[in-house]
C-alpha positions as CSV (number, residue, x, y, z in Angstrom):
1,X,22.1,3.2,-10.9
2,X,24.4,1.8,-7.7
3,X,25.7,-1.5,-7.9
4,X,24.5,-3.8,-5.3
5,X,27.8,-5.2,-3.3
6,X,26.5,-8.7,-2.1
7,X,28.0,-10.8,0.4
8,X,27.1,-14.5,0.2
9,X,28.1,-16.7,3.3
10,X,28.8,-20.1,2.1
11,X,31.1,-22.9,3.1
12,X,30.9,-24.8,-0.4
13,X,33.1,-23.4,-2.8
14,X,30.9,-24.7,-5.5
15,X,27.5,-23.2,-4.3
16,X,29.6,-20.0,-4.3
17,X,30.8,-20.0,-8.0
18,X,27.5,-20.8,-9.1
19,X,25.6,-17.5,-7.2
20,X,28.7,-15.6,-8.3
21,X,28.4,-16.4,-11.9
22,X,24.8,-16.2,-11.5
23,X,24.9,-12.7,-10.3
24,X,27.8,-11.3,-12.4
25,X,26.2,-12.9,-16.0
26,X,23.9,-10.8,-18.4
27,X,21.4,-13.2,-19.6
28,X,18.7,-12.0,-22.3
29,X,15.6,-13.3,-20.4
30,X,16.5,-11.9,-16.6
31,X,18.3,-8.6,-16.8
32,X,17.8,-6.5,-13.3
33,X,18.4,-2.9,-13.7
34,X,21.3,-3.1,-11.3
35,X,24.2,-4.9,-11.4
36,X,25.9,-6.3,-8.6
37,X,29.6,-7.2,-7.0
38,X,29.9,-10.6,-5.1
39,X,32.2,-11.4,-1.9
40,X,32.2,-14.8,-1.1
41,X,32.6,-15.7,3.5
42,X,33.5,-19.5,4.1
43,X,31.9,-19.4,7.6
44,X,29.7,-17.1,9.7
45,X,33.3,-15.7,11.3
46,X,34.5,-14.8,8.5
47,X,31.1,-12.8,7.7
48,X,31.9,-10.6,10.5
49,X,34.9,-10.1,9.6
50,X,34.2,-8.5,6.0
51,X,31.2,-6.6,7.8
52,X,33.7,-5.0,9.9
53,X,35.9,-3.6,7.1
54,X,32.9,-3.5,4.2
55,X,29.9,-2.3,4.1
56,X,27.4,-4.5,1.8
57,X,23.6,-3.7,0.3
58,X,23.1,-7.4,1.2
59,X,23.5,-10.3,2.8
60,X,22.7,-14.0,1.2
61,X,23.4,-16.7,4.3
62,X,23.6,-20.3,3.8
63,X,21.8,-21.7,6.6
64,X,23.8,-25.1,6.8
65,X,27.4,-23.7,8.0
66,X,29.8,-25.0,10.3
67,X,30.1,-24.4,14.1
68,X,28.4,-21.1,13.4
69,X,24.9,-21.8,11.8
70,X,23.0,-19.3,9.4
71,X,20.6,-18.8,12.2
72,X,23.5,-17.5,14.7
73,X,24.7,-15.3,12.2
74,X,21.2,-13.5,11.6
75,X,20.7,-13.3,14.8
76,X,24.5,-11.1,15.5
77,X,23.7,-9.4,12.2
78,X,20.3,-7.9,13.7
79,X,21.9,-7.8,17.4
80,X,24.2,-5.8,16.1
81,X,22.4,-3.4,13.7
82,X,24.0,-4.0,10.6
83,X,22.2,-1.7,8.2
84,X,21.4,-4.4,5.2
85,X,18.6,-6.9,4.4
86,X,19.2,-10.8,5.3
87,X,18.4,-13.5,2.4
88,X,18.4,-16.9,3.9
89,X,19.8,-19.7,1.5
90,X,18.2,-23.2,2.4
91,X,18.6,-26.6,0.6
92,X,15.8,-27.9,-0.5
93,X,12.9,-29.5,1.7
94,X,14.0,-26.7,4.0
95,X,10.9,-24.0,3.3
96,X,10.1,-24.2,6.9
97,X,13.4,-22.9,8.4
98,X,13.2,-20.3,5.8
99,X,9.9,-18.9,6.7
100,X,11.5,-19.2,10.3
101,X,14.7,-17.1,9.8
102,X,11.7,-14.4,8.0
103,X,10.2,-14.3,11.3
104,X,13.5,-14.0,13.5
105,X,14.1,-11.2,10.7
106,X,15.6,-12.0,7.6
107,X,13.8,-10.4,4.1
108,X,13.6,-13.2,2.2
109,X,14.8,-16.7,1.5
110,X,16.2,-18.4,-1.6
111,X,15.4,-22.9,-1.9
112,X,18.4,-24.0,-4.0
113,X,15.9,-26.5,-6.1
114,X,15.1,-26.7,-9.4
115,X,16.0,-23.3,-11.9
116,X,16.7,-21.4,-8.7
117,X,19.8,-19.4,-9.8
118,X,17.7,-17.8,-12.5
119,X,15.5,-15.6,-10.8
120,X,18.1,-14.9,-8.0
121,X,19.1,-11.3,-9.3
122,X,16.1,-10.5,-9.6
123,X,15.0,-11.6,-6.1
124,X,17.9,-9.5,-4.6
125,X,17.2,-6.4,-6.4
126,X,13.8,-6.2,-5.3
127,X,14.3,-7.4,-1.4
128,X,17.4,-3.8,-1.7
129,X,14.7,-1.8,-3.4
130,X,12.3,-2.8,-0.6
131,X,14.8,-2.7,2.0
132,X,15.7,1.1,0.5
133,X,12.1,1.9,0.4
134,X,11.7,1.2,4.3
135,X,14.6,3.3,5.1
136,X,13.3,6.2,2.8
137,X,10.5,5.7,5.6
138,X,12.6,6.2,8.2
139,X,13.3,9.0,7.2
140,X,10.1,10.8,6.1
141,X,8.7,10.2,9.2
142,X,11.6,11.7,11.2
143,X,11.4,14.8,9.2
144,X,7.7,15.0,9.8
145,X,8.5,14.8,13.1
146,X,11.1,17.5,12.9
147,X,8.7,20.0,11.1
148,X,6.0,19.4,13.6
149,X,8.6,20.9,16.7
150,X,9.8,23.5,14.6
151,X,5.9,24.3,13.6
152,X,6.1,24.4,17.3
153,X,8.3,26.8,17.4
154,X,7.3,29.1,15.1
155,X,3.7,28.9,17.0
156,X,5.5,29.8,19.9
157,X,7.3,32.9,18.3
158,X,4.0,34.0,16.2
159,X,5.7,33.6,13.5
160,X,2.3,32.8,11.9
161,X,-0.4,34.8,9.3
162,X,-2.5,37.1,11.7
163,X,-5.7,39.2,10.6
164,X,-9.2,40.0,11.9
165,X,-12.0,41.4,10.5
166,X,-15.1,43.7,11.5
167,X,-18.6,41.9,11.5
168,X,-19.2,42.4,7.9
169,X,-16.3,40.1,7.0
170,X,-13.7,43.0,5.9
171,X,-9.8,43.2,6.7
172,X,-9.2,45.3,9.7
173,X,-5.8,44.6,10.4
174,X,-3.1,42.0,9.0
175,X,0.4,41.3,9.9
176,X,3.6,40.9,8.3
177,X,3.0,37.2,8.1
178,X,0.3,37.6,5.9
179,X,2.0,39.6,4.0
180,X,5.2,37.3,2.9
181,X,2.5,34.0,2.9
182,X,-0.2,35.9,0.5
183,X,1.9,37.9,-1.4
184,X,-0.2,40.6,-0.9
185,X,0.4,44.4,0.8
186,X,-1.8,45.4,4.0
187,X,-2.7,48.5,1.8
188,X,-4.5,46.1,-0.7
189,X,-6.0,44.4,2.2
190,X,-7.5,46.9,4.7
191,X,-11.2,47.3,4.3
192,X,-11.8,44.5,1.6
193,X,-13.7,41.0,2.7
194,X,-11.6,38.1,1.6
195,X,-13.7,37.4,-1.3
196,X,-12.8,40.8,-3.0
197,X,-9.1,39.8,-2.5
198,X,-9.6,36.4,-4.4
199,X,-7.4,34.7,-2.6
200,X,-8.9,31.4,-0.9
201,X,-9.5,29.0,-3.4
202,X,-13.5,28.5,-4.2
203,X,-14.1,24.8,-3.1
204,X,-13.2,26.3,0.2
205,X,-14.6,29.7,0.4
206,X,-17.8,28.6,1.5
207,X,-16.3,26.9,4.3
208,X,-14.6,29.9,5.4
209,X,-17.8,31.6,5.2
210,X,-20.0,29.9,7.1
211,X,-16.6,29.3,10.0
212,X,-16.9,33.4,10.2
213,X,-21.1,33.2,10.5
214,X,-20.4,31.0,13.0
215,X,-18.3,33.0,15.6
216,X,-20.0,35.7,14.9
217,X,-23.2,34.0,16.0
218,X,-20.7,33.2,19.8
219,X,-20.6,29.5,18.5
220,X,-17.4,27.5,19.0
221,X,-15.2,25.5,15.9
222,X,-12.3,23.4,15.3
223,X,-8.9,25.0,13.4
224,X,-9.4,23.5,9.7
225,X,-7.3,23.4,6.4
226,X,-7.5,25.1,3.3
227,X,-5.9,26.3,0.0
228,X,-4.9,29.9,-1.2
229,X,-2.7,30.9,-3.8
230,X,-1.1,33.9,-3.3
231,X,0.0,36.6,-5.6
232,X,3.2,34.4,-7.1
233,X,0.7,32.1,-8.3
234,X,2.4,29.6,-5.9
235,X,-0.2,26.7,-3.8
236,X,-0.1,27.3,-0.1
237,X,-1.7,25.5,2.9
238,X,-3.0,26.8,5.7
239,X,-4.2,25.5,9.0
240,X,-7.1,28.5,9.7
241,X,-8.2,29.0,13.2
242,X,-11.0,31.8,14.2
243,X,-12.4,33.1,17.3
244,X,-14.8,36.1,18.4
245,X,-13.7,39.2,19.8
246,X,-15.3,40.4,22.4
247,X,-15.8,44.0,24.2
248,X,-17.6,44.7,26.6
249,X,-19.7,41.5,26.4
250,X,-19.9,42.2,23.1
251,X,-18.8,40.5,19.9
252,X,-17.1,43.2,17.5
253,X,-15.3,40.7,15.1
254,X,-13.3,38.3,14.5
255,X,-9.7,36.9,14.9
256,X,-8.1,34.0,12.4
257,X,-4.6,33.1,13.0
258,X,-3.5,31.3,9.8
259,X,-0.5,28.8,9.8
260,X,1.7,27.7,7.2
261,X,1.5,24.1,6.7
262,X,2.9,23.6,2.9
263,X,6.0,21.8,3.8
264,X,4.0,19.8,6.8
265,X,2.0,18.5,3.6
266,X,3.9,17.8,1.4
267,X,5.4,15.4,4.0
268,X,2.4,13.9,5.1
269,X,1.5,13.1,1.6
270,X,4.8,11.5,1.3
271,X,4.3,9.2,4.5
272,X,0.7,8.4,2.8
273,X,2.1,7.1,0.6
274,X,4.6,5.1,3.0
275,X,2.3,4.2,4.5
276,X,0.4,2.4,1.5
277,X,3.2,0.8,0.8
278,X,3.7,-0.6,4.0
279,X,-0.1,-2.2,3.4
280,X,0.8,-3.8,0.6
281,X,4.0,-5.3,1.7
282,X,1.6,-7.1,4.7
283,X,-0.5,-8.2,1.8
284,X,2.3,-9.6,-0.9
285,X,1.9,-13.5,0.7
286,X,-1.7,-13.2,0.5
287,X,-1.0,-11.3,-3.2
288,X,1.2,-14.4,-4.3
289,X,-1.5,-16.9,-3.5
290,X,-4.1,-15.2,-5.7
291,X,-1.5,-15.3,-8.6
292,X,-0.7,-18.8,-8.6
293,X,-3.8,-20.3,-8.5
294,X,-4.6,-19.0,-11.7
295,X,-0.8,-19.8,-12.7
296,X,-1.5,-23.2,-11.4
297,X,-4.4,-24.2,-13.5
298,X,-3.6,-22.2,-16.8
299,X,0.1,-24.1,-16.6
300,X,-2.3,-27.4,-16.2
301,X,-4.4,-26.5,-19.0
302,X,-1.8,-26.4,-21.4
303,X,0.1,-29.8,-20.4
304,X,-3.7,-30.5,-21.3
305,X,-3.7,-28.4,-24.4
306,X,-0.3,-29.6,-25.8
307,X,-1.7,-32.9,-25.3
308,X,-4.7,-32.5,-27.4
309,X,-2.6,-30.5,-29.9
310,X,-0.5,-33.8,-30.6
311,X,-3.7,-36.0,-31.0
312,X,-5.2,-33.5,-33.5
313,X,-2.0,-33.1,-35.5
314,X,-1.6,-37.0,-35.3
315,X,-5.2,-36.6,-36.8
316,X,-4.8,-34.4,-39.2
317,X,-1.8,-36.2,-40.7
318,X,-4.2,-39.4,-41.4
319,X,-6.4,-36.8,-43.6
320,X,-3.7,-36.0,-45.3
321,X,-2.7,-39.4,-46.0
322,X,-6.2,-39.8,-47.3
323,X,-6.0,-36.3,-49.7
324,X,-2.9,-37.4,-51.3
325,X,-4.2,-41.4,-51.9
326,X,-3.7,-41.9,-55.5
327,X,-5.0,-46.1,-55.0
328,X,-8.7,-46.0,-54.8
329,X,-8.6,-49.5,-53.0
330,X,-6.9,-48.6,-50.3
331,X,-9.2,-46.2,-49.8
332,X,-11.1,-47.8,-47.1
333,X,-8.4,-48.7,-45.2
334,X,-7.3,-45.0,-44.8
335,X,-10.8,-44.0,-43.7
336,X,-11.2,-46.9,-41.4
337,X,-7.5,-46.0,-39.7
338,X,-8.9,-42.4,-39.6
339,X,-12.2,-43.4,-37.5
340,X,-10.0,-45.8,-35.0
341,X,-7.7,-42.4,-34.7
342,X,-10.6,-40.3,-33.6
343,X,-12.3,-43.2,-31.3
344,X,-8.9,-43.5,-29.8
345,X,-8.5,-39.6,-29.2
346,X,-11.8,-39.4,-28.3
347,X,-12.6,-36.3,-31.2
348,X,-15.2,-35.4,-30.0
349,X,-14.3,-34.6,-26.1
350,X,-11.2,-32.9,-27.6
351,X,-13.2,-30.6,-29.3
352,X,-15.4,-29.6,-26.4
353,X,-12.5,-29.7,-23.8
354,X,-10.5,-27.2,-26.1
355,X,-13.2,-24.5,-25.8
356,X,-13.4,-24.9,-22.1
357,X,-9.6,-24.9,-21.7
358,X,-9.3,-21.9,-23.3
359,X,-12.2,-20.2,-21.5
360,X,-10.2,-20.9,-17.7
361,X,-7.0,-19.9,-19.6
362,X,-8.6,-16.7,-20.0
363,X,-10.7,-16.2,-16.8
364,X,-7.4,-16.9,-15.2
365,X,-5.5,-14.7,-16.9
366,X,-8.2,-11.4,-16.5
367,X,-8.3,-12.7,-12.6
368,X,-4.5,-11.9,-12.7
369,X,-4.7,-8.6,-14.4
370,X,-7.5,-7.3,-11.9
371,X,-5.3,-8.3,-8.8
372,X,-2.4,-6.2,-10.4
373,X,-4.8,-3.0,-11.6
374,X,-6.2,-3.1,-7.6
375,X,-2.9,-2.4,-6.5
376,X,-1.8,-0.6,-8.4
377,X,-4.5,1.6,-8.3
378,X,-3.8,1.6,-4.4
379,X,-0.4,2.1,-4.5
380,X,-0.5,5.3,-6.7
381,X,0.7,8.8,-5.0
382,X,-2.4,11.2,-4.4
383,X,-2.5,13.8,-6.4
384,X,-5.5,15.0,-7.7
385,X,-7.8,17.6,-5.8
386,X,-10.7,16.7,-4.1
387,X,-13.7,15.1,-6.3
388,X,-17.4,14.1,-5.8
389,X,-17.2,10.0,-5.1
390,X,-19.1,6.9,-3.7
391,X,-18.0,5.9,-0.1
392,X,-19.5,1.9,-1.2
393,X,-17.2,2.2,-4.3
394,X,-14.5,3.0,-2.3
395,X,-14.8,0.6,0.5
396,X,-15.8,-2.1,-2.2
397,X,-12.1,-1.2,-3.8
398,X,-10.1,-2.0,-0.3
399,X,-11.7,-5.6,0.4
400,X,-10.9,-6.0,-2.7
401,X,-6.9,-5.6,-2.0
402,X,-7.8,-6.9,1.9
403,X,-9.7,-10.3,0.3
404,X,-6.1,-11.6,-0.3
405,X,-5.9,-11.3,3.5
406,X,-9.3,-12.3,4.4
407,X,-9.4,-15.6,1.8
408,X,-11.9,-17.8,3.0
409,X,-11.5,-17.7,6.8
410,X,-13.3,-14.5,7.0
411,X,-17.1,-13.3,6.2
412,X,-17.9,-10.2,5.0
413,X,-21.3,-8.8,6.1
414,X,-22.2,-5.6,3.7
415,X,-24.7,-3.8,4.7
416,X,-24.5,-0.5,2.4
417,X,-27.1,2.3,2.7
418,X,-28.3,4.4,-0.2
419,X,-25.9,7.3,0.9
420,X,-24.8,10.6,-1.6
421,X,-20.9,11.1,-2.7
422,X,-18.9,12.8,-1.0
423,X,-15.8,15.0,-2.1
424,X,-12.9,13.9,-0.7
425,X,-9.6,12.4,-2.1
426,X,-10.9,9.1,-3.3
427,X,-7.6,7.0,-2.9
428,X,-7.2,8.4,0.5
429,X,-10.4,7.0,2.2
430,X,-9.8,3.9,0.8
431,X,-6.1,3.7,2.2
432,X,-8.4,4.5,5.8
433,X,-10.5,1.5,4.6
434,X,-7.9,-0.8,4.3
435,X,-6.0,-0.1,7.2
436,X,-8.9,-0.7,9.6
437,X,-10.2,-4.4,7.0
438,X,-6.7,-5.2,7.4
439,X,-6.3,-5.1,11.6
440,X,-10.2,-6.3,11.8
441,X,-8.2,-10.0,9.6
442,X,-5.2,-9.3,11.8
443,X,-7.5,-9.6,15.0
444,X,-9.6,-12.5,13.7
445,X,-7.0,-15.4,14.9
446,X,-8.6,-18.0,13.2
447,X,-12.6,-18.1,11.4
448,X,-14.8,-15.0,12.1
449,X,-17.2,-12.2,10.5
450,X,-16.2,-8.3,9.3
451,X,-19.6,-6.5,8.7
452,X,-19.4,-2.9,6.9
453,X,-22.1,-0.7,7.2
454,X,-23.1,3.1,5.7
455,X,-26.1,5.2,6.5
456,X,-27.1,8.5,6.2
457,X,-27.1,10.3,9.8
458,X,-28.3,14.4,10.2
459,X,-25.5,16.2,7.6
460,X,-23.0,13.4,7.7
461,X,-22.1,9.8,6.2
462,X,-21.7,7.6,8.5
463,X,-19.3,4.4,8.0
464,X,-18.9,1.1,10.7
465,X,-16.6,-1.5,10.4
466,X,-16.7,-4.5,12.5
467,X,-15.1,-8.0,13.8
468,X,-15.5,-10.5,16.1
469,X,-12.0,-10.4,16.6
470,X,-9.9,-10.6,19.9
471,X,-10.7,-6.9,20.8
472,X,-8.5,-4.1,22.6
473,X,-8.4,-3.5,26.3
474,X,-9.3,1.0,27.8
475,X,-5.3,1.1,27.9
476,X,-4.9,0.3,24.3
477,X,-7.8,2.0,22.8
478,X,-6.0,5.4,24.8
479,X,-3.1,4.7,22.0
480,X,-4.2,3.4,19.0
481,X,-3.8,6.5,17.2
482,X,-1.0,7.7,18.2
483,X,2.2,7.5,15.9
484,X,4.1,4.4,16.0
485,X,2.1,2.5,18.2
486,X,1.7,-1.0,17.9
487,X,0.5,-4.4,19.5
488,X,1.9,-6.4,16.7
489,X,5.5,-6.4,17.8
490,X,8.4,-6.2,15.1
491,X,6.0,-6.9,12.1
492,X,3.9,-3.4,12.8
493,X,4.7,-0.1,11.9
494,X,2.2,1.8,13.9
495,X,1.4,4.2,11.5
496,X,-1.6,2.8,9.7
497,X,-4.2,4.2,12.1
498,X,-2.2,7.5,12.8
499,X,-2.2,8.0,9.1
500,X,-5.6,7.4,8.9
501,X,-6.9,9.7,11.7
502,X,-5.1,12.4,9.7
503,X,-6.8,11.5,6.6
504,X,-10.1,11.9,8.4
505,X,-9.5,15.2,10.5
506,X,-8.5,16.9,7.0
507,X,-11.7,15.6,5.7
508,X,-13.4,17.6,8.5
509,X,-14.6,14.0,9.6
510,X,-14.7,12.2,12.8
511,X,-13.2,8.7,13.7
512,X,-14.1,6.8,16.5
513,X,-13.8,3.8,18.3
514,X,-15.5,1.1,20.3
515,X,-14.0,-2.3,21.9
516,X,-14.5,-5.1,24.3
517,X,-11.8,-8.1,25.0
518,X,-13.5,-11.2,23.8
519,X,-16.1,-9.3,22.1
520,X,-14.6,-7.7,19.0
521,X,-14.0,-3.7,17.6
522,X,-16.2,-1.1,15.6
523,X,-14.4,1.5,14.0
524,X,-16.6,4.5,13.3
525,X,-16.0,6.8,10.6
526,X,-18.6,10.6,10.1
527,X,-17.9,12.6,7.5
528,X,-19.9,15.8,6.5
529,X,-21.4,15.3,2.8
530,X,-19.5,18.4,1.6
531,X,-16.4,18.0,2.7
């Protein structure tokens, strides 16, 4: 793996020995998987003056320097672009300036107090691997957006699968598309239904089938997704759209123009996953908090614990004292200092306090374990295929990850109908979950109500999500599914909703919305119970 070159601002030569030493040492109980290589700046001038012959994978700042202060140089580094992460050093007392420089852009910041050099390698490796994460972003999503113009073009050039059929369903004509995407010869193809040719894959066959009754019958349909694999034995993905053809008034079969949309996949699943990530990094302060209070109390418990242990061993070394008595008259004496030892400990309450020690120990430590097993469950790539599952599992799963959000300045109001499963990709509606809990919390600003309903409604299940929150204005609601638009400034990516209307549409599902300023927001999700 790359080293990690690390440039540490810092007027006091001493400070800087003791990160360097930190950061170059191999101790047993921290080892990062990455080592590192340290340059050491005096001032913030001499920062920009390594920056302009170097290039670093990160930055530690001191915030105290002379005439140029930690805070002027993060603010040049992001004026200026520099393409690595900002940790902002503070002494200690200084927590408050360091959640500061977070929010004028730095990644992280480091309190020298206490064992603080200890954890530092590890704190920079993760704050690069993030910081690399986020780039990898980047980058996904301009390729995305570079497929979707040259799916443009090839739309454009008809460079796509073209076929129709007669009434009856059968092949009357296919192109040369078709050919290289299926693998299979027109010859093979002419006169056979699609069924005969056992090429769509059967959890969307029906689909097809009932798209073609459909046009046949004059009525109209949206393009939709589905799965073949051709004669290679190789998983395509294609974007199917149908339409009548008509002569002379009449409808004499159909048309289907299918489109290649395997790579296009692939990437969205990649910015999915993005995406998710992205969700949890909004969540890790929230995360953090659920952690230590379990940490806080099962540290207290054992002060507690090793306190008992030492008044029981005390204890236990008067019994001995009595088993080993070979002088039967001092006898009494031993047993008497052996009931003042247990009045003074207090034996009893010991006893009882142990067992209940033990018992928040563990509730503490199974609270901790479920926090971690929620996200990572979350975080996991999608790739299963689509399975039967219960919409009120799944949205029971995301406030589970948003609760850390929420805490105890939001109500939840769960008003869950007896609705059937759906088939769908599980992880996938629950990422569309979370995105909406989490901007329902974001646009609570201080104590309010999220109520989460499902019913039944016709062929579909239906799923609302509301706040009270500060609500959007026509303008905004016009946008907020569009790619990279946000209203929370620097600290959005505007992809959570985009992804999520994608997720939806290739559920064959609808999402809606509904908003007043002052009032609050109701996102409204439809999806058909076969999916």
């Amino acid at each position: 793996m790359d080293q990690i070159k690390v440039l540490y601002v810092e007027d006091d030569p001493g400070d800087a020995k003791l990160v360097r030493r930190a950061l170059l040492s191999k101790t047993e109980d921290v080892r990062p998987q990455r080592t590192f290589s340290v340059d050491i700046a005096e001032s913030g001038e001499k920062c920009f003056e390594k920056l302009a012959k170097e290039k670093y994978d990160v930055l530690l700042v001191d915030y105290n320097l002379p005439k140029m202060s930690g805070m002027d140089v993060l603010a040049q580094i992001i004026e200026e672009g520099y393409d690595a992460p900002v940790i902002m050093v503070t002494g200690s007392g200084d927590e408050e300036t360091a959640v500061n420089a977070m929010k004028r852009g730095a990644k992280d910041y480091i309190v020298k107090a206490g064992d603080y050099l200890r954890p530092l390698p590890l704190t920079i490796q993760n704050v690069v691997a993030q910081y690399e994460v986020a780039k990898e972003k980047r980058r996904v999503e301009e390729a995305l957006r570079e497929s979707e113009e040259k799916n443009r073009n090839l739309i454009e050039y008809a460079n796509d699968a073209i076929f129709t059929l007669d009434l009856n369903g059968a092949f009357q004509l296919v192109n040369k598309k078709f050919e290289e995407i299926t693998g299979i010869k027109r010859e093979e193809v002419i006169g056979k239904k699609m069924v005969e040719i056992e090429l769509i894959e059967p959890e969307y066959s029906e689909l097809v089938d009932q798209d073609i009754k459909k046009k046949i019958r004059g009525e109209p349909g949206e393009p939709y997704e589905i799965e073949i694999i051709n004669r290679e034995g190789e998983r395509k993905y294609l974007e199917l759209s149908t339409t009548a053809v008509i002569e002379k008034g009449k409808i004499v079969g159909i048309q289907g123009i299918g489109r290649d949309i395997t790579e296009r996949k692939k990437l969205e699943q990649e910015l999915v996953q993005a995406d998710k990530l992205a969700s949890l990094g909004q969540l890790v302060a929230g995360v953090a908090h659920e952690i230590n209070n379990p940490i806080a109390y099962i540290k207290s418990n054992n002060h507690s614990l090793a306190s008992y242990l030492q008044d029981i061993t005390s204890l236990l070394t008067e019994y001995r004292r009595l088993k080993a008595l070979e002088d039967p008259s001092q006898f009494e004496s031993v047993i008497k200092r052996i009931g003042e030892k247990e009045a003074e400990i207090d034996l009893d309450f010991v006893l009882e306090d142990l067992n209940k020690l033990l018992e928040e120990n563990q509730e503490g430590i199974e609270r901790i374990a479920t926090i971690v097993k929620e996200l990572r469950f979350f975080a996991r790539p999608e790739e299963a295929p689509f399975e039967y599952a219960d919409l009120n599992e799944e949205l029971d799963k995301a406030l589970k990850i948003a609760q850390h959000e929420f805490r105890d300045r939001i109500k939840v109001n769960k008003e869950y109908g007896h609705i059937p499963q759906v088939l769908c990709h599980a992880s996938q509606l629950s990422q569309v979950f979370l995105n909406i809990l989490l901007n329902a919390g974001q646009a609570i600003a201080d104590e309010g109500t999220v109520t989460i309903k499902t019913f039944g409604k016709d062929d579909k299940i239906v799923v609302e999500i509301s706040d009270d929150g500060c609500g959007m204005d026509k303008e905004t609601m016009k946008h907020i599914f569009d790619p990279f638009f946000t209203t929370r400034g620097v600290s959005g990516t505007g992809l959570g909703l985009s992804v999520s209307y994608g997720i939806i549409k290739r559920h064959n599902g609808e999402i809606r919305v509904k908003s007043e300023v002052g009032k609050g927001t109701t996102f409204t999700i439809e999806l058909p119970q076969r999916t």
